[in-house]
GUKEBA-223140 format. One line per field, with one value per atom (N, C-alpha, C): x, y, z; residue number from 1. Coordinates in Angstrom, 2 decimals, padded with zeros to 5 digits, always signed. Each point is the difference from the previous one (the first is absolute). Last residue first. Layout:
<rs>
px X, ...
py Y, ...
pz Z, ...
seq NUM, ...
</rs>
This chain:
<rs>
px +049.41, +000.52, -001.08, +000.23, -000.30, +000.36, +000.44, -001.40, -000.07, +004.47, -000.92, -001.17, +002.23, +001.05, -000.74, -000.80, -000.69, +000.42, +002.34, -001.71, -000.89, +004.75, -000.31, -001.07, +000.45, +000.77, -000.40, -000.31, -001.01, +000.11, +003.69, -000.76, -001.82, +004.11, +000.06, -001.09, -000.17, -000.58, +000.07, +001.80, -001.21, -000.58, +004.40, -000.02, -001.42, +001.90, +000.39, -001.16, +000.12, -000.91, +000.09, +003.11, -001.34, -001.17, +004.45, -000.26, -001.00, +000.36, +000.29, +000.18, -000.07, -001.12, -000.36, +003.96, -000.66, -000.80, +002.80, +000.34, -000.98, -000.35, -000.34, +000.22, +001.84, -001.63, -000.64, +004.85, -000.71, -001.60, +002.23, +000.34, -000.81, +000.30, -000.99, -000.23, +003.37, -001.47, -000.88, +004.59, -000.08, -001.22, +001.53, -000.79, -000.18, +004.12, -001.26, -001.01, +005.19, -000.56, -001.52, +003.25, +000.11, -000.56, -000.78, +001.43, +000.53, -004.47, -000.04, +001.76, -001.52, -000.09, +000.10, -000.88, +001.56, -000.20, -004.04, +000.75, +001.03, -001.42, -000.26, +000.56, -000.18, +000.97, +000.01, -003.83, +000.76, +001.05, -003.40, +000.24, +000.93, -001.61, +000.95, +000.27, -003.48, +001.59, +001.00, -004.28, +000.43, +001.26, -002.71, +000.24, +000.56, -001.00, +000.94, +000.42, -002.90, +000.18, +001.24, -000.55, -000.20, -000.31, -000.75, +000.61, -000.06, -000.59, -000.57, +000.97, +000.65, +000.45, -001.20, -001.13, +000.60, +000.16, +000.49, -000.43, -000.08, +001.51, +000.75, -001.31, -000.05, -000.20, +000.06, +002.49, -001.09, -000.21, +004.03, -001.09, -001.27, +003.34, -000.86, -000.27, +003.50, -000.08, -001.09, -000.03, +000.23, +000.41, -001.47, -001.43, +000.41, +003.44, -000.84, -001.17, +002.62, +001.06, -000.83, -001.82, +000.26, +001.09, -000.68, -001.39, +000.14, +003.76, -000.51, -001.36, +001.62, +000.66, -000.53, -001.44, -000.74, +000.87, +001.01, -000.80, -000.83, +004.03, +000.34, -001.43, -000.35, +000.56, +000.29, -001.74, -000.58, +000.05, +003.31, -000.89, -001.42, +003.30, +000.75, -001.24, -000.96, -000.44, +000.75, -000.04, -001.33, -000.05
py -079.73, -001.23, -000.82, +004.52, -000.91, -001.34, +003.64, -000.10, -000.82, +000.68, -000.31, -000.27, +002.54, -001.60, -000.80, +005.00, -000.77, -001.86, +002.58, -000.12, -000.61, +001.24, -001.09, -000.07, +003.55, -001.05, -001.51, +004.20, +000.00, -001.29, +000.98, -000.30, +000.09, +001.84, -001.53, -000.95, +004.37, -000.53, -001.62, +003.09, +000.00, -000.83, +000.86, -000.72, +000.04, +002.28, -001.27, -000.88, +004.70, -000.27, -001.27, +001.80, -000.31, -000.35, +000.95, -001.14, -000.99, +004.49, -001.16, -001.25, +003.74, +000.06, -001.25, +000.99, -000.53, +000.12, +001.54, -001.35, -000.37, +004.78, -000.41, -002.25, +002.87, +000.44, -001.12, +000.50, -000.32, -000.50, +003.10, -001.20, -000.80, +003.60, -000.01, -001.05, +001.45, -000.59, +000.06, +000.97, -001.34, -000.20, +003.08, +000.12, -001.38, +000.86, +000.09, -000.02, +000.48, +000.75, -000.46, -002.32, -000.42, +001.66, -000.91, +000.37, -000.43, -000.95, +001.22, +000.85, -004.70, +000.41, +001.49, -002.34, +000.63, -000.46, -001.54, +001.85, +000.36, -004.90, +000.92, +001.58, -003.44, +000.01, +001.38, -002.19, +001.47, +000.56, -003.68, +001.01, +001.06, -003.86, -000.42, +000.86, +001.25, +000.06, -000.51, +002.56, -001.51, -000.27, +004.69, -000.48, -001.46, +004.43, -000.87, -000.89, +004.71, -001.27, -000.70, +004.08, -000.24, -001.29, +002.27, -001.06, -000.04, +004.27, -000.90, -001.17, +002.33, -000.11, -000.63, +002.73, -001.10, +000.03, +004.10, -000.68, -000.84, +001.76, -000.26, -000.18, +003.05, -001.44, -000.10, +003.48, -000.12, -001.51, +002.98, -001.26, +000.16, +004.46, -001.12, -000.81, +003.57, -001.62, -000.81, +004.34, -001.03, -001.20, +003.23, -000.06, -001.27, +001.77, -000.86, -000.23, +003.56, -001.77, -000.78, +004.09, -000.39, -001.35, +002.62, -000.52, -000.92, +002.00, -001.05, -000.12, +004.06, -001.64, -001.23, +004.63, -000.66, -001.34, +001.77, -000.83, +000.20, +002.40, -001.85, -000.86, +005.05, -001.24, -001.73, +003.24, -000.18, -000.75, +001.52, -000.94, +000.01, +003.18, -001.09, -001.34, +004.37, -000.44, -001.38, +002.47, -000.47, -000.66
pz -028.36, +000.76, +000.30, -001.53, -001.07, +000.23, +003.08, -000.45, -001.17, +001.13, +001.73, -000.90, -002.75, -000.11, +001.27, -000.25, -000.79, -000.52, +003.64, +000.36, -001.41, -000.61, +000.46, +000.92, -003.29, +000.00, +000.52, +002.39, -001.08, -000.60, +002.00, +001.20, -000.67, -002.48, +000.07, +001.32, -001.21, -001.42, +000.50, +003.23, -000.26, -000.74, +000.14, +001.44, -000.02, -003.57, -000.05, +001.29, +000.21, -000.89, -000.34, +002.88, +000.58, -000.64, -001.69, +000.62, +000.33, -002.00, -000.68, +000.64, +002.38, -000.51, -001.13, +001.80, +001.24, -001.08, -002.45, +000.45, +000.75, -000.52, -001.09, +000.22, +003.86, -000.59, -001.24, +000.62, +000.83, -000.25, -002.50, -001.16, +001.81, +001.17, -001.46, -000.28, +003.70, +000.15, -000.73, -001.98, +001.30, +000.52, -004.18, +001.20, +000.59, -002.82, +000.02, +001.33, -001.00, -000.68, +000.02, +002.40, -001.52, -000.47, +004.53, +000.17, -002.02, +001.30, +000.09, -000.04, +000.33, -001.19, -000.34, +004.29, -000.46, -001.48, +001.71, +000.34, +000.05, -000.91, -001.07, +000.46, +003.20, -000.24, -001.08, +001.81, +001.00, -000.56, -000.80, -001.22, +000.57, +002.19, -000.50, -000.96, +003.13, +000.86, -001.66, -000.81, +000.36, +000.44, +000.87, -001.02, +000.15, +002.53, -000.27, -000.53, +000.72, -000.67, +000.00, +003.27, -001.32, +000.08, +004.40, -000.35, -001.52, +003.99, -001.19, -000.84, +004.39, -001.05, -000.63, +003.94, -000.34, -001.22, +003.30, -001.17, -000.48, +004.62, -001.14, -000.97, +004.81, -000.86, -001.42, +003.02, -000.76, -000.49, +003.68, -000.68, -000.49, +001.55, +000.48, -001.27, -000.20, +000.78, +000.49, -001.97, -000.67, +000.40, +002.69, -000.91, -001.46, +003.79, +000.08, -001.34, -000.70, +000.36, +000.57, -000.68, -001.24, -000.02, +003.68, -000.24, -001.45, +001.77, +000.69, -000.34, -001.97, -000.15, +000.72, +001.37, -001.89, -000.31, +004.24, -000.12, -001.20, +000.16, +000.28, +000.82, -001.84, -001.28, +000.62, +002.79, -001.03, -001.03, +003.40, +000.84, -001.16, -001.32, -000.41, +000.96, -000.33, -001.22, -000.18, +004.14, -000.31, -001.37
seq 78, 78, 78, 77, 77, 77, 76, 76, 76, 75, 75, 75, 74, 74, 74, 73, 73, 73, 72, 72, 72, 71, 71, 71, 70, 70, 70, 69, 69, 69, 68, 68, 68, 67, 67, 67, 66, 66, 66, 65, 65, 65, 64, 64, 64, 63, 63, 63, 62, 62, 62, 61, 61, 61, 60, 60, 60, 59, 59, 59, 58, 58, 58, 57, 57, 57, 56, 56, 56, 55, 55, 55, 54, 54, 54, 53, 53, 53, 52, 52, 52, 51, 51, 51, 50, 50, 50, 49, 49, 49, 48, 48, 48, 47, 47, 47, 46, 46, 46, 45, 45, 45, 44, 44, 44, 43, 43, 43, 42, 42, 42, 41, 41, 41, 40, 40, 40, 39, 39, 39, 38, 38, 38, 37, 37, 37, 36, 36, 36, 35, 35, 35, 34, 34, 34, 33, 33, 33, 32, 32, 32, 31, 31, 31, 30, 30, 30, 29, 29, 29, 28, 28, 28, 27, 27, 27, 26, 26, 26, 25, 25, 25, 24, 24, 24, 23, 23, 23, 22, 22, 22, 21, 21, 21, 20, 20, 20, 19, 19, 19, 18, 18, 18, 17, 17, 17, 16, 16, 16, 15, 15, 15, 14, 14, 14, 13, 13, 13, 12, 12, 12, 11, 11, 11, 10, 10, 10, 9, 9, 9, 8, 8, 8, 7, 7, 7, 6, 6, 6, 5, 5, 5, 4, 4, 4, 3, 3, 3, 2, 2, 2, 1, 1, 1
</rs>
């Protein structure tokens, strides 16, 4: 009796883990400007590869703004 116990405490416990649970979707981080991708092996140097990342894009994006400011005001004085 104690051994037909144990081998269905097992089998319950083999199935219960074999069943499928719907996955979790990944949450997608920030990916940031494809042409900044390279920057993350900066990380194989000793520094944080998606800092210095991070920090570049943002600089970019601040470029890629001013200059689009920029030239709306270069439009209105036309």
């Amino acid at each position: 009796m104690r051994t037909f116990s144990a081998v269905l405490l097992g089998a319950v416990l083999f199935l219960s883990a074999c069943t499928s649970s719907p996955q979790q979707p990944v949450a997608q981080k920030d990916q940031g400007r494809p042409e900044t991708k390279k920057l993350e092996a900066a990380t194989a140097a000793g520094y944080d590869g998606a800092a210095v990342r991070k920090t570049v894009d943002k600089t970019l994006n601040s470029n890629d703004d001013r200059t689009k400011d920029m030239d709306k005001q270069g439009a209105e004085s036309k």
